[in-house]
N, C-alpha and C positions, 0 to 999 in steps of 0.2 A: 606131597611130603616124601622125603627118602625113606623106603622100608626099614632100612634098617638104623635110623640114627636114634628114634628112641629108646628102642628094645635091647640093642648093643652098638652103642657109641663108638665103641675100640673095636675095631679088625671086625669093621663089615664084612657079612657074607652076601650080602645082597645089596646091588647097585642100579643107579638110574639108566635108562638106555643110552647114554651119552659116557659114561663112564665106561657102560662093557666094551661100547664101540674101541671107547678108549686103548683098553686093556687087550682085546681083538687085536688090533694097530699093533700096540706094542711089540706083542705076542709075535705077530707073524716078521716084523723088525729082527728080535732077535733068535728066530730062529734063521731069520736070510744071515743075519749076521756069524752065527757060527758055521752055516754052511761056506759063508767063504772067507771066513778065520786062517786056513791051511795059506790061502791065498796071498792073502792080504802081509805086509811086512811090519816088523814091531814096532809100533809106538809108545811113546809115555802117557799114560794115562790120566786126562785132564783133571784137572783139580775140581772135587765137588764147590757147591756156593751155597754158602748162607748168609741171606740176606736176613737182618736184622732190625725192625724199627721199633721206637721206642716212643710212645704218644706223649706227647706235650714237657718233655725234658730240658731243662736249662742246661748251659754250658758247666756248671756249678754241679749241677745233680748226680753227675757220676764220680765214685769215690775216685777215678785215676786223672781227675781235670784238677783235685783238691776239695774236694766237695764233703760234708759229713756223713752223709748217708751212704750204710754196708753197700760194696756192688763186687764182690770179691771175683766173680766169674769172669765181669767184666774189665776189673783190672789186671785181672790176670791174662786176659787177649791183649793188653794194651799191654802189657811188660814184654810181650812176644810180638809187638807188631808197631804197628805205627798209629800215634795221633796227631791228630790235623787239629792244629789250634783255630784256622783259621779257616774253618768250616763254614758254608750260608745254605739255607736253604728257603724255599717259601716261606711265608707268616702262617700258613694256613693249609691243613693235612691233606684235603685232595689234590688239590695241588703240587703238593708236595713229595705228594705218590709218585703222582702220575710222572713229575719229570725222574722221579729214583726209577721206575721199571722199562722209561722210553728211551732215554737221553735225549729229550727235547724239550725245549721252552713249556712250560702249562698250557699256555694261549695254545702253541701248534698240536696240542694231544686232545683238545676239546676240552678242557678241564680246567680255564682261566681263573676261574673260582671255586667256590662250594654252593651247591642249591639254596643250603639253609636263608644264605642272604644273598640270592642273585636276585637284583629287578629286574620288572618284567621287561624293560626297553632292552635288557642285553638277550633275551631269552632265545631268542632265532638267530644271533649273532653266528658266526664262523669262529669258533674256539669255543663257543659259550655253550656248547647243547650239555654238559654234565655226565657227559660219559665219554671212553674213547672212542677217536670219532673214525670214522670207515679210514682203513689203509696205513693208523697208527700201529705200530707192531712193539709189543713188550717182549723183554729178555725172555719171557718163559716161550712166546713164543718162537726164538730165535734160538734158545739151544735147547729145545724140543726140536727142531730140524737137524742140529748135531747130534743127538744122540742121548742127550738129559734126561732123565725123567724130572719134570717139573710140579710142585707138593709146594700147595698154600693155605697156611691156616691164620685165623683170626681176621682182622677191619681189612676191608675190602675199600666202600666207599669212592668208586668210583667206577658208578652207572650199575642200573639194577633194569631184571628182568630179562628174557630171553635175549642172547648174544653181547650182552654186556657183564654178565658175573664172571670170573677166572677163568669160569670151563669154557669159556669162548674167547678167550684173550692167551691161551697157550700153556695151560696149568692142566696137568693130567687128573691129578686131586689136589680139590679143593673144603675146605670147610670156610664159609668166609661170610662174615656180620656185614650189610650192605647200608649201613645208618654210618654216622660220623662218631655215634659212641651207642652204649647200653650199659646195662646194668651187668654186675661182675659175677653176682650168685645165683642170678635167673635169666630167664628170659623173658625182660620187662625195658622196655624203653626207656631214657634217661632224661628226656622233654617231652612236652606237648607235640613239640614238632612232626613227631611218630606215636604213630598207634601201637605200635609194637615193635620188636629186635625182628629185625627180620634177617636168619640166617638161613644158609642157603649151603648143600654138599654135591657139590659135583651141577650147580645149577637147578638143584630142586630146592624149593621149601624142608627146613630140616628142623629136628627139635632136640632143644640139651637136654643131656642126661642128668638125673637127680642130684648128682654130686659137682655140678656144673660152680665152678672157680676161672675166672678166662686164663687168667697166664699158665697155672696146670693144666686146663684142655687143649688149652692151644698145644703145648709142647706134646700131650698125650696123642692127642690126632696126629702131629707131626710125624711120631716115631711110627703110628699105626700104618701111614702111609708109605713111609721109607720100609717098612717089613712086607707089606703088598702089594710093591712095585720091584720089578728085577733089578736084583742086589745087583748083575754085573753091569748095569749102565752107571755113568755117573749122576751127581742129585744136581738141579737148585734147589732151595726149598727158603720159601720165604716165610719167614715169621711177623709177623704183623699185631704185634702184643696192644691192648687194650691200655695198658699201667704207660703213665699216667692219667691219664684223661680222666674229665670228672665221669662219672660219682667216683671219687677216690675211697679205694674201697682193699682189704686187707684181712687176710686168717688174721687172730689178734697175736700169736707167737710171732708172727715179722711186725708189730706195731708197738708191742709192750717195751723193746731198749727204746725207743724215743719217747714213752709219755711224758717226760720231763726235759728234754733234749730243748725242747722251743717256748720258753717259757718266760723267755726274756725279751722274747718280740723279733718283727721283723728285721726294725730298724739296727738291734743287734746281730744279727745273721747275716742282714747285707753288708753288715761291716767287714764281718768274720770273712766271710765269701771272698768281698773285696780283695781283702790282706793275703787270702790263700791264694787269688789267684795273683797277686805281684810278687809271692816268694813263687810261684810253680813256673811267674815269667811268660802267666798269659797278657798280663798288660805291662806296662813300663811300670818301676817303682813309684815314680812323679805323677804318675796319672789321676787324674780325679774321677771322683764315683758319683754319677748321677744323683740327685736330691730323688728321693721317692716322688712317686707320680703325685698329681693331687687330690685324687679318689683315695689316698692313702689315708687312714687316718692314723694319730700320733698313738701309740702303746699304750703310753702312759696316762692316753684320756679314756682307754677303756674301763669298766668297770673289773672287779678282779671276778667272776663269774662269765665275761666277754671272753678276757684273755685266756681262761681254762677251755673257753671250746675253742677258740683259733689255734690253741695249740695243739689242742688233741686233732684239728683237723688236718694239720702239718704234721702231725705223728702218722696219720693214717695216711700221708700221701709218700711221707718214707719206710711205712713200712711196705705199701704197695710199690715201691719200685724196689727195696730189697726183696720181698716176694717174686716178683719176672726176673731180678737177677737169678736168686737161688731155681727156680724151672726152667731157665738159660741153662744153668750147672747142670741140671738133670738131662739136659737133650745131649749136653755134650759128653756125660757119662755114657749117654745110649749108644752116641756116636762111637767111644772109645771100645765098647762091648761089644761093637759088630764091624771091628777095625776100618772106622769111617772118617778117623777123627784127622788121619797122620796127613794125610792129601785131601785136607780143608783148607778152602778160604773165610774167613767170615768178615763180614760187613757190617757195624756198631754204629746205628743212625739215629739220632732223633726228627720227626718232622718238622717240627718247630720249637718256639720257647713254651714258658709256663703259662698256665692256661688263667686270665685272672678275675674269670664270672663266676659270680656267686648266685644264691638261688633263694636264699631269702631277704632280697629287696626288692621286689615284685609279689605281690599280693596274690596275683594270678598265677604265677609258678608256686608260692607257698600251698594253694587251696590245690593247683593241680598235684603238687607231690602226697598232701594229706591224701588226697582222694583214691594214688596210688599206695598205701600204707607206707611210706620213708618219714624217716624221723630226720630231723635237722639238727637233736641236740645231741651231746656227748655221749650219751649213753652207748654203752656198746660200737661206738663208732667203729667204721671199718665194715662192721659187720652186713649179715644180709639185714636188707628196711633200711639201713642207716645211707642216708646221703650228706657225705662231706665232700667240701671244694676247699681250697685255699686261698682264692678272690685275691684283690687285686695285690694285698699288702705283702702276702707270704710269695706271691709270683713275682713281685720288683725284686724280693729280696732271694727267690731262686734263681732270677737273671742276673742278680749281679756276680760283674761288675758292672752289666752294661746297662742300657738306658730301655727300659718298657718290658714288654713280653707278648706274649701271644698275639695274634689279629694286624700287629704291626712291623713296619720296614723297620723302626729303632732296633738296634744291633739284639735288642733282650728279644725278639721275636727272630731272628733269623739265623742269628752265631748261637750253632748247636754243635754237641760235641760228635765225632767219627773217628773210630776205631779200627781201624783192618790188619787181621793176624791170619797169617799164614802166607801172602804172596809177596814179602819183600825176600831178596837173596843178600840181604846188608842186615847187619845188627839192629836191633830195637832202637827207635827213635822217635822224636817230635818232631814235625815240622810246620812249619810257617806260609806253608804253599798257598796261597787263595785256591778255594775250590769250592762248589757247587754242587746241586743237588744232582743237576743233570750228566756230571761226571762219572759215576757210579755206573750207570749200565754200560757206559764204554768199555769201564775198568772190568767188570763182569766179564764179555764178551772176549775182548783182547787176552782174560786170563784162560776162557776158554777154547782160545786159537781162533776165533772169530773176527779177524782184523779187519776183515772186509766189510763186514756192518757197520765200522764208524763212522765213514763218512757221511752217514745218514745223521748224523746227530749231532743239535747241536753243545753237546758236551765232548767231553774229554779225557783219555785215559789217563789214570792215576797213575800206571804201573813205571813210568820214567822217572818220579818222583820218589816209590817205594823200593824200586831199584836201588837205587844212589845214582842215576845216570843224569839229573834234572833237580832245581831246587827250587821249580816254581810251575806251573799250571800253565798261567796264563802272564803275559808281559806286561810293563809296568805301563804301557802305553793302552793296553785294550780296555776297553769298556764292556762291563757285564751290569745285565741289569734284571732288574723282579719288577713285577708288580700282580697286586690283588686285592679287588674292591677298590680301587681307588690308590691306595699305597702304594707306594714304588720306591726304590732306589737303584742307583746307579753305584756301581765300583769302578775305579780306575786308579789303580797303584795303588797310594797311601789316600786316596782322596774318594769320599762318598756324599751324593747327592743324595737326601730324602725327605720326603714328603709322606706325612699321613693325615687325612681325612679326620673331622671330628667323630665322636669324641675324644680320639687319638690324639689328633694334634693341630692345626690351624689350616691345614689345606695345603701352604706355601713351600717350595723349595727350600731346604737348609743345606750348607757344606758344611762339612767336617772333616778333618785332617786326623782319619784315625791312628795313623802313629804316632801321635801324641797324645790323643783324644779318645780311647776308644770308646768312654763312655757318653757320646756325644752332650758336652758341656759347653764348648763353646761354638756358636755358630757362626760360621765367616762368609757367609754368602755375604752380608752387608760388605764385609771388609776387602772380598776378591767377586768384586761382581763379574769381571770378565771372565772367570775361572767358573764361575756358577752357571754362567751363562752358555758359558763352552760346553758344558757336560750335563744341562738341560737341552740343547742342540744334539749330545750324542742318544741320549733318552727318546728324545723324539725320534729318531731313525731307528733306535732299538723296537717300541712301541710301534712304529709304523709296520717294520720287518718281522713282527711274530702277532700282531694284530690287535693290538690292545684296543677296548674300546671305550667310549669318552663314559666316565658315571652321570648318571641324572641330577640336575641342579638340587642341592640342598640332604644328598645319601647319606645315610647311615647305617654301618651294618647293623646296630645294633638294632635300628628302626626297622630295618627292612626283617629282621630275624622276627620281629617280633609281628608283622605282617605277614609275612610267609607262614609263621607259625599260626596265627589266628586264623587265614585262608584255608589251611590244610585242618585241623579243628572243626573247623565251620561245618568242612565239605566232608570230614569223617563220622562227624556227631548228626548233620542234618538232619538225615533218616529216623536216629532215633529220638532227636527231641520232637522233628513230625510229629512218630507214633506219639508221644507223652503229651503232644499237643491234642490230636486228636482224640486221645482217652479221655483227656479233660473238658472237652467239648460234649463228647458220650456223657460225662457223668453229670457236665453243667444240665444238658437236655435232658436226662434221665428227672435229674431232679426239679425242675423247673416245670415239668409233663407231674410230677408228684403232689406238686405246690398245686399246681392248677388243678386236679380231681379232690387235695382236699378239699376245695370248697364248697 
């Protein structure tokens, strides 16, 4: 455990041995560096970075896309920078990470998927080990060599235990939760899947402080770092926020404007969404909006007791993402207080779409959550004990306009919103560019003079694009593609190949012709089989070339999650239902040696 992260959370005095090495490093850096200061000829001083992500966000969810919910910090970066309407990333957040801090495919950074639902046939694969894998190198790593000081707080998740948490991937300080989520007021796990949050400071086992909130600590360690690291370097500092993800969870002051805000149902919302985004002119006026999934059920067949807690639960998931908006505001007031603010980049990500599992339709997650004291019903929601989701209904209708959300290739799991203020030298804008997860760390690097590490990557920098020099990414001829667990699609122009696995979707290849269709409605692989065929042929060379590997007949994430999770259960509780087995043997024999002397 870190000495100091119980006792005083903010501006440690005392660090693990890998941290002073750290600060040693530094230390001795910038004193070479002012000895040959006199020397050396003037340059401009590179622009700090913040990287920004935002857990389980629809396109819809941020107020600058047209969305309802407060994000005023955030739209406020977005009137001063650029949004990318036509943003993809992974279905699925390790993944997702991993290509945002490498500029490489998933499959090539070791991190094709997430553990929770890898099978075991993939588990010794080449992409598949879950953590990054020997000779990946991340941004923090790479302007740590220029001259950065590199500062990360919040979900990690991707690869735990010596030589895989931050402090070993190119982060000077780190504070970082190494699970896929946890709880927002303590330090308690959010599945059976884990036994515990296991967070981790500078690579040690570390413990929250009493007053522990995630999007407030996050930003609080943020600053504590950026004040105990030399002011004259420049930062990244990646923020890695908790909000969305379930348990959606919220102070009740950022959830009380919405107790009545969703009240009228999903099916009304994704309308709403719909329309705001064909005036904002994220889809065509003509376009049609996906039918809700069929896990959905109809509004109006719930009881009015049903509908009071689904909406309280969609209260507590808007007020938890105006909550990380407002401690977004507060880092950047910190920033503006220790003149950090002016020569900023920042970077407005979400990993993927809306999350749409819920936790009281399994028996065994009900009995697991009692067991951990969370309440499922309205009462206090938000609060600490209280666990809300928004399941499948409130996540169609955060994705819309498009078609699904979270775990899948359909556009509501992938087209997420990104926002970057500070590195265009042209007025405020939208643009239309296709772009990619894996695009981001180029655009990093490139912004901090680092032109030479792109080639390593298979992304691409933004900054031609944000310039006005370029009004597109990639050409209308290239083939870009995803897959995870099974899912995949393919882009090329205005045309998309995808495929998702049950319970998602039927297994089979669909086209769609998203400029006209964004909300994949009508499927034309029947009607342009040659065209289907073509760009399941460019698939297969994509998948060949970054390593995809084939799923086991008959997978299920959701199956496999719930195996993975029983396995790990099993093998955490074993010992002690042994002991409770064996006591009970003690006391059968105790008393049966009793039985037999009365006689």
């Amino acid at each position: 455990m870190s000495c100091c992260s119980a006792a005083r959370p903010r501006r440690p005095r005392c660090f693990p041995a890998s941290a002073l090495r750290a600060r040693c490093l530094r230390a001795r850096g910038a004193l070479l560096a002012l000895l040959l200061l006199p020397l050396m000829p003037a340059v401009a001083q590179p622009p700090n970075l913040v990287l920004v992500v935002i857990d389980d966000a629809g396109l819809l969810d941020v107020g600058a896309y047209g969305g309802e919910i407060a994000t005023p910090t955030i739209d406020a970066l977005a009137r001063r920078g650029t949004r990318f309407t036509q943003y993809r990333t992974s279905p699925l957040c390790a993944p997702s990470r991993a290509m945002l801090l490498t500029g490489l495919d998933s499959h090539r950074t070791g991190i094709a998927s997430i553990p929770e639902i890898l099978p075991p046939e993939q588990a010794d694969a080449p992409g598949y080990g879950m953590r990054l894998a020997d000779g990946v190198q991340t941004v923090a790593t790479q302007l740590r060599g220029a001259g950065y000081r590199t500062l990360m707080t919040g979900k990690w998740h991707l690869g735990h235990g010596d030589g895989d948490l931050p402090d070993a991937h190119g982060f000077d300080r780190s504070f970082a939760l190494d699970a896929s989520g946890a709880d927002n007021w303590t330090q308690a796990p959010y599945m059976p899947y884990y036994d515990s949050a296991p967070w981790f400071e500078d690579g040690e086992p570390a413990t929250l402080p009493p007053d522990f909130y995630s999007s407030r600590f996050i930003v609080n360690q943020m600053v504590d770092y950026l004040d105990a690291t030399p002011a004259e370097q420049p930062f990244f500092a990646y923020l890695a926020f908790q909000a969305i993800h379930i348990p959606v969870q919220a102070p009740a002051a950022f959830i009380d404007p919405y107790r009545e805000r969703y009240r009228r149902g999903w099916e009304v919302l994704r309308a709403e969404r719909a329309e705001r985004a064909r005036a904002a002119g994220l889809i065509p006026r003509d376009a049609p909006t996906a039918p809700l999934p069929p896990a959905v059920p109809a509004w109006d067949g719930l009881t009015d007791e049903e509908q009071q807690l689904w909406a309280a639960r969609m209260a507590a998931n808007a007020g938890m993402m105006t909550a990380m908006d407002h401690e977004l505001g507060r880092f950047i007031d910190a920033l503006r207080q220790r003149d950090l603010a002016e020569n900023t980049v920042f970077v407005i990500v979400s990993d993927n779409g809306p999350e749409p599992t819920r936790a009281d339709d399994d028996w065994r997650m009900r009995l697991w959550l009692a067991s951990r004291g969370y309440r499922l019903d309205a009462a206090k929601i938000g609060g600490p004990d209280s666990y809300a989701f928004i399941g499948p209904g409130w996540a169609a209708a955060a994705a819309s306009p498009l078609d699904r959300y979270k775990f899948t290739t359909a556009e509501g799991g992938v087209r997420v919103p990104l926002v970057i203020a500070g590195a265009s030298e042209t007025a405020p804008k939208v643009t239309e560019a296709f772009t990619l997860a894996t695009d981001i760390a180029p655009t990093l690097l490139e912004l901090a003079g680092l032109d030479e590490a792109l080639s390593a990557m298979d992304g691409r920098s933004l900054l031609p694009v944000l310039r006005g020099e370029a009004d597109r990414v990639y050409g209308l001829d290239e083939a870009v593609g995803l897959e995870v667990a099974g899912n995949a699609a393919l882009y090329r122009g205005r045309w998309k190949l995808v495929r998702n696995l049950p319970p998602w979707g039927d297994g089979h290849w669909q086209l769609y012709d998203l400029a006209k269709d964004p909300g994949e409605t009508r499927d034309l692989a029947g009607a342009r089989p040659a065209l289907r065929d073509e760009l399941a042929a460019a698939y297969a060379r994509y998948a060949g070339h970054v390593g995809v590997q084939p799923m086991p007949a008959g997978y299920s994430s959701p199956m496999q999650l719930d195996r993975n999770a029983t396995e790990r259960m099993l093998a955490a509780y074993a010992p002690r239902l042994g002991a409770v087995a064996a006591l009970l043997l003690i006391a059968a024999a105790v008393l049966l040696g009793r039985q037999r002397r009365s006689k």
